[in-house]
N, C-alpha and C positions, 0 to 999 in steps of 0.2 A: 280035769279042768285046770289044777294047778301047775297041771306038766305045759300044760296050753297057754298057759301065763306067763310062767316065765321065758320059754323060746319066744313069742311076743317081745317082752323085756330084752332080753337081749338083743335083739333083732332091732329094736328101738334102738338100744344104745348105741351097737354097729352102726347105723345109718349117721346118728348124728356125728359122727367121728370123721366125717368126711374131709375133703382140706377146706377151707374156705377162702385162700384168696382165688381170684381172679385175674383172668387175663386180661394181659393189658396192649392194648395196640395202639400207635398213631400213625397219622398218613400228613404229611405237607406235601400239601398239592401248587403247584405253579402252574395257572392255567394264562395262555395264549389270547386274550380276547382283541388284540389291536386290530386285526382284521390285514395283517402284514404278515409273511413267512420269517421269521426270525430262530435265530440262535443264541442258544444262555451257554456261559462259560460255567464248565461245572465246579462245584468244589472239588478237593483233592481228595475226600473220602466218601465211601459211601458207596451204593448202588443204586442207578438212577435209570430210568424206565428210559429216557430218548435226551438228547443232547439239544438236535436240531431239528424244528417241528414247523409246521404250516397253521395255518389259523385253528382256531377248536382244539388241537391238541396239546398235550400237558406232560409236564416234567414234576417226577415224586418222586419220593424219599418215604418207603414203610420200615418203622418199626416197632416189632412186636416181644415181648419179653414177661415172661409168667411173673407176677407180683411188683416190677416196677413203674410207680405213674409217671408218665409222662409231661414234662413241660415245657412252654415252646423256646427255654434257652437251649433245651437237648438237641435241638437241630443244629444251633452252631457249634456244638460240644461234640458230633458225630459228624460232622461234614465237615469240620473245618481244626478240627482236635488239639494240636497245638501249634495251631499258628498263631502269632502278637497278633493281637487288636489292630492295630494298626495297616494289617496286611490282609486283613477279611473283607471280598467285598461280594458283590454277588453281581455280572453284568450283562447288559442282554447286545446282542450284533444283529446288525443286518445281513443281507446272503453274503456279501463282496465283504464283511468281517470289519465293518464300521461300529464302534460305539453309539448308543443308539439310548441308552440308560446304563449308569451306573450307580450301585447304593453300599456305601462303605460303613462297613459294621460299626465304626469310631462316628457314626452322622445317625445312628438311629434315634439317639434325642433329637433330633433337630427339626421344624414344622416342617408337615408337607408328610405325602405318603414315604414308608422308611421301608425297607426288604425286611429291614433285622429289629423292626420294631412290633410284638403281637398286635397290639392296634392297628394297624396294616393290614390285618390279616382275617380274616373270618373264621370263628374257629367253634367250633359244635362237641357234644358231648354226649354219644349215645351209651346207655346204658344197661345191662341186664344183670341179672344173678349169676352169670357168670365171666361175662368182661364188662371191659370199660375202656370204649371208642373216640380217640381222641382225633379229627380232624381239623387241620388250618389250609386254609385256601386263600389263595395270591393271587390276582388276576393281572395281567400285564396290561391295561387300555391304552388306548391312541396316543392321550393323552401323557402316558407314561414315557413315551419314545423322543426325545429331540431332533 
């Protein structure tokens, strides 16, 4: 019984030694809702799922990385890395390549919807024992287009 004890003990200890952190993901999503075929100019870095899309569809940016939390400055810290302030914008065209909106990183304080401001953005936090899901969603409406 006491040889049964302690493989138990052990076995206990082993288990709790596991790693503990968690993984950690995010997703900025840019989703399409104007009900127009449009084009966003991408930034300069990064991997992005489509360029140029039709209604309903949507332009992301995932990043995932064991133990780092995510927050929504890393978007323009990974898409846009070292370029001045001054030079970050994010803009959407119509098919024939018209400006249509433009939102410049140097205007996210400023009232009204911003690209580069999280308030802007919708942003959710799923959780588990073993990650932690970080989503922000953009929607482009009618209203967004000039």
């Amino acid at each position: 019984m006491r040889k049964l004890m302690s493989i138990f003990a052990v076995a206990l200890l082993f288990a709790g030694c596991g790693d503990d952190e968690v993984d950690h993901r995010a997703l900025w999503r840019v989703v399409n809702r104007s009900g127009h075929t449009i084009r966003v100019v991408p930034p300069p870095y990064g991997n992005f799922s489509t360029v140029a899309y039709d209604r309903g569809t949507e332009w992301e940016l995932r990043l995932e990385d064991y133990g780092t939390e995510y927050t929504f400055e890393m978007f323009r810290q990974e898409c846009w890395r070292d370029w001045a302030e001054g030079n970050i914008s994010f803009e959407v065209l119509s098919e024939d390549g018209t400006v249509l909106a433009r939102w410049n990183y140097s205007g996210r304080n400023e009232p009204g919807k911003q690209f580069f401001n999280p308030s802007s953005w919708r942003h959710t936090v799923d959780e588990s024992d073993f990650e932690i899901s970080h989503t922000w969603l953009f929607e482009i409406l009618p209203e967004d287009l000039d």
